[in-house]
N, C-alpha and C positions, 0 to 999 in steps of 0.2 A: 314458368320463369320468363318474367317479360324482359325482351330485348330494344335494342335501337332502333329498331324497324318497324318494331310492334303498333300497331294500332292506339291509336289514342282511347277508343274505348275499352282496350284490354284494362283502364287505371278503373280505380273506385271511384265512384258518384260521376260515372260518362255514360248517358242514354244519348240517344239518337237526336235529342234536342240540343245539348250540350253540344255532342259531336259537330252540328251542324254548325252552330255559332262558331265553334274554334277553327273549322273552315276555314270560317269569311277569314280570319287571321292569317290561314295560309297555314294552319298547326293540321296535320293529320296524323303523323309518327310522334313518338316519345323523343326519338331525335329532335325533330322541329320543336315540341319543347324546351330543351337544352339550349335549345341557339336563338332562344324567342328572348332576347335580353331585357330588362328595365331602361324605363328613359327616366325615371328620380328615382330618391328613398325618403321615407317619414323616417324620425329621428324621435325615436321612443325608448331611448335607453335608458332616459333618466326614470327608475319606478320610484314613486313620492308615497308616503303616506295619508292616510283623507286628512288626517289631522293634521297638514301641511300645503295641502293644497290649496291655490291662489286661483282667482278671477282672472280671466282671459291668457292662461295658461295652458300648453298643452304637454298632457301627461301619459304615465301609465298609472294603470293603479289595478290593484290587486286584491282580493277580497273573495266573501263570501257571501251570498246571495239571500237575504233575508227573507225578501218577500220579492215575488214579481207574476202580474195579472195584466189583462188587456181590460183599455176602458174606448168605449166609445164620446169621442169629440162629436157634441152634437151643431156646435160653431160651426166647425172647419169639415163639417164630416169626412174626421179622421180615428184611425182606430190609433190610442195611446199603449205601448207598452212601456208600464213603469217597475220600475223596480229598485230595492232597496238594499246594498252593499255596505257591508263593514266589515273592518280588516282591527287589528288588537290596538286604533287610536281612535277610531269613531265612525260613523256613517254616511255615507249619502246617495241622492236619490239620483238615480239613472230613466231617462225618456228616451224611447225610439217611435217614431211617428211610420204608420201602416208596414208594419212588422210582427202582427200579431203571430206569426210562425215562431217567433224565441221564446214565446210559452210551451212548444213543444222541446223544444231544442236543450231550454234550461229550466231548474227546479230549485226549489228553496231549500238550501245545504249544499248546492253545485260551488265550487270553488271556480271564478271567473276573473279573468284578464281584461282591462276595459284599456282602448288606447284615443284618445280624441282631447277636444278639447272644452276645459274648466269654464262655466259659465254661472252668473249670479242672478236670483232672481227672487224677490222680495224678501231681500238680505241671506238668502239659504244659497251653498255652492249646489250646481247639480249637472250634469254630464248630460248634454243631448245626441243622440244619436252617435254615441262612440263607437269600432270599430271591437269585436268580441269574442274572445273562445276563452272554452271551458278546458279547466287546468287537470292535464293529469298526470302523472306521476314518471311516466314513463315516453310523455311525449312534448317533443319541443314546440314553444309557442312562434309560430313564425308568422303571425299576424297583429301582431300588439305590442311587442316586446322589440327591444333592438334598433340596427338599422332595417326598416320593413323597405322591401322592393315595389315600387309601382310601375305597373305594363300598359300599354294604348291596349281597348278595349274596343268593343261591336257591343252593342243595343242588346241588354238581358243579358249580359255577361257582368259577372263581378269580379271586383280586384280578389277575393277571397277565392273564390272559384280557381280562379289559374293558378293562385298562387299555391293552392294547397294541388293542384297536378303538377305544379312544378319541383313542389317539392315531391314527391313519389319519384317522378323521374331522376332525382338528382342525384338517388343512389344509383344509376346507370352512370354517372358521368365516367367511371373508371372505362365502363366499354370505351370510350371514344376514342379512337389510335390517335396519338400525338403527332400529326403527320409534319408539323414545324420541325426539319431539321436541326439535332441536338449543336449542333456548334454554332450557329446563328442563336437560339435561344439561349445560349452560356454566356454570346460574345453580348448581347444586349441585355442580360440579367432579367428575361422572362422567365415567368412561370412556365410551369407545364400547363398543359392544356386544361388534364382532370380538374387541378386545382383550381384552375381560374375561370372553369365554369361552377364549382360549387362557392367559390366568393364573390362572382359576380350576381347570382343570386340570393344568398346569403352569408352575407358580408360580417363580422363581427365589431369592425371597425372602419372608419375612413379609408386608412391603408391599405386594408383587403380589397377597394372598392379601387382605389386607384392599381393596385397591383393587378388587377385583372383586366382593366378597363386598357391598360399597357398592353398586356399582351392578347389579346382578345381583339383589339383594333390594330396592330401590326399586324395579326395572323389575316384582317380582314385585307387589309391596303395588300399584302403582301399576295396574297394570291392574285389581287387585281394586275399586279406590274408583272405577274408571274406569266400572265394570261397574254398580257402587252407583249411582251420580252416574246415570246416563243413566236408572237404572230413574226416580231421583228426579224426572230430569224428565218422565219420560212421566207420572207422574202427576201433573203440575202443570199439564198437559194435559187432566187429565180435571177432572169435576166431581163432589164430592159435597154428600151434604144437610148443609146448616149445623144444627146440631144448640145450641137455646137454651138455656143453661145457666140450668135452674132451680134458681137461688139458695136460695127459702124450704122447698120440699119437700127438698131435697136436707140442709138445716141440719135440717128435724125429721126425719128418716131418721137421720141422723148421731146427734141428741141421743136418740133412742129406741133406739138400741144400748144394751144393757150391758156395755160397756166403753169406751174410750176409745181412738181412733186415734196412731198413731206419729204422729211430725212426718213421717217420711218414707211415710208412705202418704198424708196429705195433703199433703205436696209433691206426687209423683207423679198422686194424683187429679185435682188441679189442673190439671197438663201434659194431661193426658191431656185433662177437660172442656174445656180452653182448644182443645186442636186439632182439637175434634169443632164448637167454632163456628165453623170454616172451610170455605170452597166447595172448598179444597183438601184430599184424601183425606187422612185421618190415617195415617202408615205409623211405629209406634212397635213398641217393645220394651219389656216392663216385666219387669226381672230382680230375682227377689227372694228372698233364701236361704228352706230348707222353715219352713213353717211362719209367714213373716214376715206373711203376711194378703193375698196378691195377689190373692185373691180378692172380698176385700171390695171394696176398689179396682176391681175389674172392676163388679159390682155396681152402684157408683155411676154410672159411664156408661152401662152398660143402664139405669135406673133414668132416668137423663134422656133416652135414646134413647127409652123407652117414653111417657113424659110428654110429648116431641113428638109422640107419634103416629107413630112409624116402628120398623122391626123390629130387633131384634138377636139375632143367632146367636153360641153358645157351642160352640164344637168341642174336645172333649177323646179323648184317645188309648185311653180302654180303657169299656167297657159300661159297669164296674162305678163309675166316676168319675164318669160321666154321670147315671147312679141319684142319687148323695148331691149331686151339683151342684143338682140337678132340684129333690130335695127338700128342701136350703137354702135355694136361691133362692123357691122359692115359699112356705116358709114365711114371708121376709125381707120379701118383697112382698107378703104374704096382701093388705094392707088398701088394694093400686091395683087389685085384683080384673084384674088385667093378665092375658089368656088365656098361660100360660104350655105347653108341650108339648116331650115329649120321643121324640125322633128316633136310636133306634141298629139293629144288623140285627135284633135279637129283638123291637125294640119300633118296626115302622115306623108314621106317621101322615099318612096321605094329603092329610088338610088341615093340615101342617104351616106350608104356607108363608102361612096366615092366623091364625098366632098371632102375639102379640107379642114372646115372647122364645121363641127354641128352641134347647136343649142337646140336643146328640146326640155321634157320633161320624162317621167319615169318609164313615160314610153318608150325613150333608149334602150330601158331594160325588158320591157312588156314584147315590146314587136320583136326583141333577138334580129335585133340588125350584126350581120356580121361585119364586121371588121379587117383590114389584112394588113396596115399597119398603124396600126390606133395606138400613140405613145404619148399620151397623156389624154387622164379625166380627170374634171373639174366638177366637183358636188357643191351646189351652193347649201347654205343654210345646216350643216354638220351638225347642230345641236337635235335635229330629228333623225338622226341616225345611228343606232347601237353598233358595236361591234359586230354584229351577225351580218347587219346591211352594208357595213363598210364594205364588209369579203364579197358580198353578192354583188354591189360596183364595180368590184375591182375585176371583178369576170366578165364586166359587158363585152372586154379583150378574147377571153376563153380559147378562141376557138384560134388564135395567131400564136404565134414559137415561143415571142416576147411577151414580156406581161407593160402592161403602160404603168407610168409613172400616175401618182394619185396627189391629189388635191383637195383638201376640203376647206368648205370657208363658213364663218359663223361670225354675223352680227350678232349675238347674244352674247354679251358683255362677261366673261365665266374670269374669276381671278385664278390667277397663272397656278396656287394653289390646285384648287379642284379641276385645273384643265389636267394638270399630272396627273391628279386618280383617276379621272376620266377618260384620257386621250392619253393614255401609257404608250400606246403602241406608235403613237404619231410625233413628230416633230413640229417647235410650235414656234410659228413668226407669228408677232403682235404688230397691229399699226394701232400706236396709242395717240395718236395725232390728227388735228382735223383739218380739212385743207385751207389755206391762207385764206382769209377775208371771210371767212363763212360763222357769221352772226348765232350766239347761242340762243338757245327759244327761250321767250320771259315764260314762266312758268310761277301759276298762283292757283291757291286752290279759295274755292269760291263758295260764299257760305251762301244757301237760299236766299235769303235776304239780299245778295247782289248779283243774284239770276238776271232781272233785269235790265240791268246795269250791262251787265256781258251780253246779254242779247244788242244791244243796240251797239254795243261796239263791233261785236260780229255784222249788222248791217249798212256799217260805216265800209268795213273791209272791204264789202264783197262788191258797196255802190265804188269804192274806188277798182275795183276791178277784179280782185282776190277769191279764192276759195277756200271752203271748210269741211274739216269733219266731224263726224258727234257716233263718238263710239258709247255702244250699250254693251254689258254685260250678258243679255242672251238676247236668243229670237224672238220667243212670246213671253209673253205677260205671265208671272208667279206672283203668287199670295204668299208661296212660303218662303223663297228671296227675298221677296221684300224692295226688288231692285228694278229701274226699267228697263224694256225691252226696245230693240230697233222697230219694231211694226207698231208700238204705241206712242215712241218717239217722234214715229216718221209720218205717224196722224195727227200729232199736236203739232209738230213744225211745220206742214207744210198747208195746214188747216188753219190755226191761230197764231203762231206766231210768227211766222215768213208766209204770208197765203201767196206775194208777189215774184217769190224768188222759186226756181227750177229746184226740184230737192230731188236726190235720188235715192232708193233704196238697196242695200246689200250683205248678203248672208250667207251663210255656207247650205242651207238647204237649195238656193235657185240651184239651176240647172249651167253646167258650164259656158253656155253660148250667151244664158242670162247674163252670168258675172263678167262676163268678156265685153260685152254690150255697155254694159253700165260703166266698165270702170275705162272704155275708151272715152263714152261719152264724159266721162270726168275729166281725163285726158285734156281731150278737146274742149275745154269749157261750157259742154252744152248745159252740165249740172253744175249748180253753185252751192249746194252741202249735200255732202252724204254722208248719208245716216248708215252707219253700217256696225258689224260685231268684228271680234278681234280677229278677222278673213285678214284686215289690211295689216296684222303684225310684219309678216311676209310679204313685202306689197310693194311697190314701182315707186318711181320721181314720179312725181307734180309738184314742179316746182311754184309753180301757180299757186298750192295751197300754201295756207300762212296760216290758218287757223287751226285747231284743234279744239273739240269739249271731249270730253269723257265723266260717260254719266256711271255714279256708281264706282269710282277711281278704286276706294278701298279693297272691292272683289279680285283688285288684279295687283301682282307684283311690282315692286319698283323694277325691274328687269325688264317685263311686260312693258309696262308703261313706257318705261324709255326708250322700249323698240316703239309704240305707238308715235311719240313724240318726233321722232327719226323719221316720221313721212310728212314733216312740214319742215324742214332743217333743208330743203336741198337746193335756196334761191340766194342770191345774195340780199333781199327782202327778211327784215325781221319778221319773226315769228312770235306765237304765241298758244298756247295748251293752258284750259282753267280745266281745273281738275273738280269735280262734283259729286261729295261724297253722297251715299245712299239716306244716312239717317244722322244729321250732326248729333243728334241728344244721345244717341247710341255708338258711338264710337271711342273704343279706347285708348289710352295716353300713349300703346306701341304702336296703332293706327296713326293716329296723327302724326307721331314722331317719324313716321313712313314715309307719309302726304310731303310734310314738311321739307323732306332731304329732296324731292320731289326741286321743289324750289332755290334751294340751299344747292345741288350738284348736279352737273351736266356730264360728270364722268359715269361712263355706263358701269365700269369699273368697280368706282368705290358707290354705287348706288347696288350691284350686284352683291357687293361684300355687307352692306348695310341691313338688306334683306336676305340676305345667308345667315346672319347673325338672330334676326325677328323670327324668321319662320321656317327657314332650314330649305335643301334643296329643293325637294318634291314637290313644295308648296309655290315655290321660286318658278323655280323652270318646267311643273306641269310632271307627273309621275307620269302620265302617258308616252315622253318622251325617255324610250329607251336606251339611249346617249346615256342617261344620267344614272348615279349610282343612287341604291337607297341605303348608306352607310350606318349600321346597328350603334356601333361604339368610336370608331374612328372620324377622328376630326377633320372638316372640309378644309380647317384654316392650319390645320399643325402641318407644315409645309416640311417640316424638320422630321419628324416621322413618315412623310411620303415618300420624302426623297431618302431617306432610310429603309426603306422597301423598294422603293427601285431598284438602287445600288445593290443591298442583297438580291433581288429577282436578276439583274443583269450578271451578276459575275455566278451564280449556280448556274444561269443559263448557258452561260460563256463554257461551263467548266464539261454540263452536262444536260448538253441538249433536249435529248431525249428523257429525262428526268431516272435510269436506269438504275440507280444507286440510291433513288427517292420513291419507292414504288408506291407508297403509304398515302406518299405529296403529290403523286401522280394520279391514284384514282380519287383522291377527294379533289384536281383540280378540274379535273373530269367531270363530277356529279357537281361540281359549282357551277361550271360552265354550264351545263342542263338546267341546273336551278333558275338562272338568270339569262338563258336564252341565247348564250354565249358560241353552243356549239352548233 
């Protein structure tokens, strides 16, 4: 009797080849089948008669197998299997191309289901390559018939394959405890669990498909805010330093800037001072397109963290980030004469954890600098860090009474939507605003044909004194991308087409002291292009630069991109980014319509939402970054069912901590959290 737990090759037709492929998927148990959901359905319910069937239609049709033999294609060398179907109005002829195994499979008198589509050919209707099983009496067609479920696939796996283990499995679905609380399911008119995993894979109607896809994607958002909520309350459990918000040093700071703050950097500033005057740990988010100033804002709560007399640490992702932080900040604050010190692997400082403010890099948490009143950390760039690494932050404190107040900050444009599925657990100030006078980049994408045309205006810029970049898609050179590389980029540019200008080279394989090297001397203007890959997402002012190419645009997100675009935005000098697709003859009309918004919007925002829409998170924001959900059935934009799972995560959490009264919801939030790396 096979259980929930059972081995995937405990099913019929799983050898160790099988087994392997459904791996890659991530399927090992019967379980993991059950929860491996469809991303479409074919709509095969209509069954037509042959004597009814039309040209470029798609059908079902139903019949009996007259004749069907393999022939060899000596054209195309292909093997033809044809065969010949009629049902009690007439005939017609069926082809599948190098399938000669359905001569084994099927025989003349087999009763067979064909599902595809009607095609005409020297006036005769005929079926190529339709989709097939043989009818028996006593078993449902769940491949031809119906609404048919389709699943993302790996290489030598077929739609058929899964679909017939999924169904085997489906009579398990009863095992699966219903661990959704019954009165939350009553009060939103879900399904049960069982049910909504046997119509989410087979569905009989539309209705069944959305009734599932309901409750099947609240149960998913719902454990995420469930996961948020709890962390929320462990920290309302702990203590941190209340931090005074000084009022009059904080106003002549502000008034000795030259310039002037956004409304929304002192909205957020504010949120942010207000939650550091609490005993309770600050756990925010402050998301703000490149360029909008979140750094100043950061400054201000160091700036009062240091004036109480307590420490604040700044953690940013790359050496080279850490250097120009270092040396803003302490120019900013020369006149608190505040011991300020910087902490990355080339630059350790042993007495680091007796300064007042310290930027460094992961090294903070690598070398276990202790701490003894450390009350506030700052993580730059939040969209590379999951839930697991938030908690591992938040302990660079550990070893002190108090816990510090927590900070994260993220250029990557995320709509306030999916920051809630994502950032359950954190509180979120937005700076939607850019600072006064700061000129949007013309943005054009550039067909071959006027490569040189942009070359020479790039050699206009750089004789009036300006700098550029030219991002590639990888390191070296592929035949099977199809796209350039920064190392054959950086031989034609600095070889034929700028032989006279300094070019520089840069990649994530140099060596750190390389990258450091290079991107000061950029810095400094000793290099007038660098040819680099997407290292500069994450990447410093030069204000100096005003140019941008990007070769190969299509390979990369609009999100991407517009962190790209964001390291020439930082002068009061116009700018400009030509975007250079890989192959114009080969690009599709969602591609272009991608490029295009590229041109069309400077909001990182609705360009993020744009490409959430085209290709969906993972693709967007990089599945490598474990920040980000891979959401099966729940929607990134249904903002209305997220915060419908919050609400419910927040008042069970309110009611029952420890989840005591939910024993069922407690150990599947348990094996969730393991799934997804959470605990």
């Amino acid at each position: 009797m096979f259980k929930l737990n059972s081995s995937i090759t405990e099913l019929h037709r799983v050898g160790k080849t099988t087994a392997s492929l459904l791996k890659k998927l991530g399927l090992e148990t019967i379980h993991d089948l059950l929860f491996y959901f469809p991303f479409r359905y074919d709509d095969f319910s209509q069954r037509i008669k042959i004597a009814e069937l039309q040209a470029d239609s798609t059908a079902n049709v139903q019949g009996t197998i007259e004749l069907i033999q393999n022939k060899k294609s000596f054209k195309r060398r292909l093997y033809l299997t044809e065969a010949l179907i009629s049902d009690d109005s007439g005939s017609l002829k069926v082809i599948w191309f190098n399938q000669a195994f359905l001569t084994r499979t099927y025989h003349s008198g087999d009763k067979i289901s064909l599902a595809g589509k009607i095609s005409e050919k020297y006036g005769q209707l005929i079926m190529i390559s339709p989709i097939s099983e043989k009818i028996y009496s006593s078993q449902a067609l769940i491949h031809t018939q119906g609404l048919v479920a389709n699943y993302h696939l790996t290489a030598k796996l077929t739609q058929k394959q899964i679909r017939f283990l999924i169904f085997q499995a489906s009579s398990l679905a009863g095992q699966e405890k219903d661990w959704l609380p019954i009165e939350i399911r009553k009060k939103l008119k879900l399904l049960n669990l069982q049910t909504a995993l046997q119509q989410i894979h087979f569905p009989k109607n539309t209705s069944e498909i959305k009734e599932a896809q309901q409750c099947l994607g609240f149960a998913e958002l719902f454990l995420r805010q469930l996961k948020a909520q709890i962390i929320k309350q462990e920290l309302k459990t702990k203590s941190a330093w209340p931090i005074k918000f000084q009022e009059k040093a904080t106003q002549e700071f502000v008034s000795s800037l030259p310039f002037q703050l956004t409304n929304s950097q002192r909205k957020s500033a504010w949120q942010i001072l207000k939650d550091l005057e609490h005993q309770e740990p600050m756990n925010r988010l402050l998301e703000g397109d490149v360029g909008s100033g979140k750094t100043l804002v950061v400054i201000l709560a160091i700036l009062n963290v240091a004036l109480n007399k307590k420490q604040a640490v700044l953690m940013v992702p790359t050496e080279i980030l850490a250097q120009q932080h270092f040396s803003s900040i302490s120019k900013l604050l020369k006149k608190y004469n505040f011991k300020i010190t910087l902490l990355t692997h080339n630059h350790p400082d042993k007495n680091a954890a007796k300064a007042d403010i310290i930027i460094g890099t992961q090294a903070l948490i690598q070398d276990k600098v202790k701490f003894n009143n450390l009350a506030l950390v700052v993580v730059d760039e939040q969209h590379r860090f999951g839930v697991n690494q938030r908690q591992k932050i938040m302990e660079i404190g550990k070893n002190q009474q108090l816990t510090p107040h927590f900070l994260s900050l993220t250029a990557t444009p995320i709509p306030r939507s999916l920051a809630l599925a994502i950032y359950g657990d954190l509180d979120l100030s937005i700076i939607d605003e850019l600072p006064l006078n700061r000129q949007k980049t013309i943005t054009k994408v550039i067909s071959e044909k006027e490569r040189a045309q942009a070359y020479n205006f790039i050699r206009q810029e750089i004789k009036a004194g300006y700098q550029a970049f030219v991002v590639c898609p990888v390191i070296d050179p592929s035949d099977k991308l199809g796209t350039k590389s920064v190392k054959e980029e950086y031989k034609k540019l600095s070889t034929k087409i700028f032989p006279k200008l300094k070019i520089g080279l840069l990649h994530g394989k140099l060596k750190p002291l390389e990258k450091e090297k290079i991107m000061a001397d950029f810095l400094d203007s000793k290099i007038q292009i660098l040819v680099t890959t997407s290292v500069i997402e994450v990447g410093i002012d030069v204000p100096n630069a005003t140019l941008m190419l990007i070769e190969g645009a299509e390979r990369f997100g609009l999100a991407q991109l517009h962190q790209f675009r964001g390291r020439i935005s930082r002068g009061s000098k116009q700018s400009y980014c030509f975007l250079f697709p890989s192959n114009e003859e080969v690009l599709t009309e969602k591609t272009k319509t991608r490029l295009q918004a590229m041109e069309k919007y400077h909001d990182g925002f609705r360009l993020a939402k744009i490409d959430l829409e085209l290709r969906g998170a993972g693709e967007v924001y990089g599945t490598d970054q474990s920040g980000f959900p891979e959401l099966q059935i729940a929607s990134l934009f249904d903002y209305a069912n997220i915060k419908k799972a919050q609400i419910e995560a927040e008042k069970l959490i309110s009611q029952d901590p420890e989840l005591k009264k939910f024993p069922v919801l407690k150990e599947k939030l348990q094996e969730w959290g393991k799934s997804i790396h959470l605990e």
